[in-house]
N, C-alpha and C positions, 0 to 999 in steps of 0.2 A: 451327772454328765461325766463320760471319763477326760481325764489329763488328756489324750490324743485327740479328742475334740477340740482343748483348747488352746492346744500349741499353734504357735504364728510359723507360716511360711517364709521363709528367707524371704520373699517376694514381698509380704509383708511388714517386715520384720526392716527389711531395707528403705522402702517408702519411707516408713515413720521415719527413721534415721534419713533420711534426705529432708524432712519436712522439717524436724528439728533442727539441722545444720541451715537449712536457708533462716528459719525465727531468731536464730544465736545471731548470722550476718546481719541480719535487721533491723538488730539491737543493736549491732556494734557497730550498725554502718556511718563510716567516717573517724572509727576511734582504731584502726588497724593500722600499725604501717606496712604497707605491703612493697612489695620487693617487685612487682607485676610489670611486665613491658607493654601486654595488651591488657586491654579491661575484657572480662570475662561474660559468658551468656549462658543462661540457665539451658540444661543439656540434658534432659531426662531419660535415658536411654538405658539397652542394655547391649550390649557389648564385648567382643573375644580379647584377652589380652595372651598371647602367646608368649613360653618363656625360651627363645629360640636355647638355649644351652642345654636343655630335655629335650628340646626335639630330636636333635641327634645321636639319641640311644633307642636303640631299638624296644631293648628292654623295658623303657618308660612306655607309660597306658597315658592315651593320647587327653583324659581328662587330668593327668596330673601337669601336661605340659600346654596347655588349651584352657584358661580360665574366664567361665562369664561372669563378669562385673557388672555395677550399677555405675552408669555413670551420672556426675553432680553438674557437673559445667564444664566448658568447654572453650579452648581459645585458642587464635591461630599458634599461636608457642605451646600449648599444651593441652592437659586435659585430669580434672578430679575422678575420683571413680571410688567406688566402695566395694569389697572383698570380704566376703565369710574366711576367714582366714590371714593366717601372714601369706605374703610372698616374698622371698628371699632372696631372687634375685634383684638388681639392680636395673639391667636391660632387659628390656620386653618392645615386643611390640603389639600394637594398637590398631586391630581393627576393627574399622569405624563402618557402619550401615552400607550405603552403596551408591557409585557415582555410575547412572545407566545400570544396575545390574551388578556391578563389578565392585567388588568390598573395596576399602580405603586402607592402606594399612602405612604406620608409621613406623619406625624404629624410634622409640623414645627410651629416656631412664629416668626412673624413679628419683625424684627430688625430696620427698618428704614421705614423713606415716605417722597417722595417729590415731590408738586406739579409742574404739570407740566403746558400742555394749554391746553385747548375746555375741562373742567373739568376731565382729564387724570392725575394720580396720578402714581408714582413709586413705586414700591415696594421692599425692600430685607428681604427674610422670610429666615430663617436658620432652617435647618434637626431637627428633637430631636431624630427621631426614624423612623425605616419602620414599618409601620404596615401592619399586614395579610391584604389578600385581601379577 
Protein backbone atom coordinates (compact mmCIF):
# COMPACT_ATOMS: atom_id res chain seq x y z
CA UNK A 1 0.00 0.00 0.00
CA UNK A 2 1.53 3.43 -0.72
CA UNK A 3 1.97 6.36 1.97
CA UNK A 4 -0.62 8.42 -0.23
CA UNK A 5 -3.19 5.90 0.36
CA UNK A 6 -2.76 6.20 3.93
CA UNK A 7 -2.63 9.74 4.66
CA UNK A 8 -5.77 11.37 6.58
CA UNK A 9 -7.75 14.14 5.10
CA UNK A 10 -7.87 17.50 6.95
CA UNK A 11 -11.62 16.56 6.94
CA UNK A 12 -10.49 13.60 8.70
CA UNK A 13 -7.87 14.57 10.37
CA UNK A 14 -10.20 17.46 12.03
CA UNK A 15 -13.31 15.12 13.20
CA UNK A 16 -10.80 12.95 15.27
CA UNK A 17 -9.62 16.27 16.83
CA UNK A 18 -13.06 17.40 17.53
CA UNK A 19 -14.03 13.90 19.06
CA UNK A 20 -11.10 13.87 21.14
CA UNK A 21 -11.58 17.63 22.49
CA UNK A 22 -15.36 16.74 23.38
CA UNK A 23 -13.85 12.94 25.45
CA UNK A 24 -11.13 15.49 27.32
CA UNK A 25 -14.53 17.94 28.19
CA UNK A 26 -16.14 14.87 29.47
CA UNK A 27 -13.63 13.93 31.66
CA UNK A 28 -13.33 17.08 33.02
CA UNK A 29 -16.69 17.93 33.17
CA UNK A 30 -17.18 20.06 36.37
CA UNK A 31 -13.29 20.34 37.12
CA UNK A 32 -12.81 23.64 34.72
CA UNK A 33 -13.15 26.91 35.85
CA UNK A 34 -14.51 28.72 33.11
CA UNK A 35 -14.65 32.23 32.63
CA UNK A 36 -18.10 31.60 30.31
CA UNK A 37 -21.08 34.12 30.22
CA UNK A 38 -23.32 31.69 28.19
CA UNK A 39 -23.17 27.85 28.37
CA UNK A 40 -22.06 26.47 25.11
CA UNK A 41 -23.82 23.98 22.28
CA UNK A 42 -22.10 21.35 20.51
CA UNK A 43 -21.75 23.11 16.70
CA UNK A 44 -20.38 20.82 14.17
CA UNK A 45 -19.96 22.60 11.27
CA UNK A 46 -17.77 24.15 8.68
CA UNK A 47 -17.41 27.36 8.30
CA UNK A 48 -15.62 30.98 6.44
CA UNK A 49 -13.67 32.95 8.89
CA UNK A 50 -12.36 36.15 6.93
CA UNK A 51 -9.35 38.02 7.95
CA UNK A 52 -10.90 41.65 6.90
CA UNK A 53 -6.93 43.37 7.19
CA UNK A 54 -6.04 40.90 3.67
CA UNK A 55 -9.04 41.66 2.22
CA UNK A 56 -7.86 44.98 1.48
CA UNK A 57 -4.97 44.30 -0.73
CA UNK A 58 -5.42 43.41 -3.87
CA UNK A 59 -2.33 41.62 -4.07
CA UNK A 60 -3.64 38.92 -1.40
CA UNK A 61 -5.31 35.46 -3.22
CA UNK A 62 -8.65 35.36 -1.78
CA UNK A 63 -7.68 31.78 -0.01
CA UNK A 64 -5.02 33.44 2.04
CA UNK A 65 -7.62 36.09 3.24
CA UNK A 66 -10.91 33.45 3.24
CA UNK A 67 -10.35 30.61 5.69
CA UNK A 68 -12.56 27.26 6.16
CA UNK A 69 -12.64 26.08 9.68
CA UNK A 70 -14.16 23.38 11.76
CA UNK A 71 -16.24 24.50 14.01
CA UNK A 72 -16.43 22.92 17.99
CA UNK A 73 -19.37 24.85 19.58
CA UNK A 74 -20.99 27.60 19.51
CA UNK A 75 -22.59 30.40 21.87
CA UNK A 76 -24.46 33.51 21.73
CA UNK A 77 -20.88 35.53 22.81
CA UNK A 78 -18.93 33.39 20.61
CA UNK A 79 -17.75 30.62 18.81
CA UNK A 80 -14.54 27.49 18.99
CA UNK A 81 -13.42 26.51 15.67
CA UNK A 82 -10.37 24.47 14.47
CA UNK A 83 -7.64 25.63 11.71
CA UNK A 84 -4.93 23.76 9.84
CA UNK A 85 -2.68 26.40 10.49
CA UNK A 86 -1.90 29.58 12.81
CA UNK A 87 -4.00 32.66 12.16
CA UNK A 88 -2.29 35.84 13.10
CA UNK A 89 -4.47 38.02 13.10
CA UNK A 90 -6.64 39.09 16.08
CA UNK A 91 -9.99 40.26 14.16
CA UNK A 92 -11.79 38.28 11.92
CA UNK A 93 -14.98 37.70 10.95
CA UNK A 94 -17.25 34.78 11.24
CA UNK A 95 -19.48 33.50 8.76
CA UNK A 96 -21.94 31.36 10.06
CA UNK A 97 -24.38 28.88 7.51
CA UNK A 98 -27.53 30.89 6.55
CA UNK A 99 -30.47 32.76 7.85
CA UNK A 100 -33.22 32.31 4.72
CA UNK A 101 -30.25 32.04 2.23
CA UNK A 102 -28.28 34.81 3.48
CA UNK A 103 -24.86 33.89 5.28
CA UNK A 104 -24.54 35.22 9.02
CA UNK A 105 -21.50 37.12 9.48
CA UNK A 106 -19.98 38.43 12.92
CA UNK A 107 -17.09 40.68 13.46
CA UNK A 108 -15.41 38.74 16.30
CA UNK A 109 -11.62 38.65 17.96
CA UNK A 110 -9.77 35.90 18.78
CA UNK A 111 -9.61 35.25 22.60
CA UNK A 112 -7.51 32.22 22.94
CA UNK A 113 -5.27 29.36 20.71
CA UNK A 114 -4.06 26.17 21.39
CA UNK A 115 -2.12 23.91 19.60
CA UNK A 116 -3.19 21.08 19.01
CA UNK A 117 -1.67 17.76 16.44
CA UNK A 118 -0.78 17.39 12.43
CA UNK A 119 -0.46 21.33 12.82
CA UNK A 120 -4.38 21.94 13.94
CA UNK A 121 -4.67 24.83 16.14
CA UNK A 122 -7.97 25.83 18.36
CA UNK A 123 -9.56 28.56 18.34
CA UNK A 124 -12.04 30.72 20.82
CA UNK A 125 -13.15 34.08 18.91
CA UNK A 126 -15.71 36.17 20.82
CA UNK A 127 -18.98 38.35 18.92
CA UNK A 128 -18.27 42.23 18.91
CA UNK A 129 -21.11 42.79 16.60
CA UNK A 130 -23.49 41.42 13.66
CA UNK A 131 -22.66 42.89 10.86
CA UNK A 132 -25.00 43.61 7.70
CA UNK A 133 -24.72 41.23 5.11
Amino acid sequence: MSLAGTRKSDEELATELLDMLDRWDARLNGHQNQKREHSRVAFRSRFIVELPELADFDQVPEEEARLQVWARNLSPSGVSFLHRGVIESRKIVVCLGSEGGVQIKYLARIVRSRKLQDGFQEYGAVFLERLKS
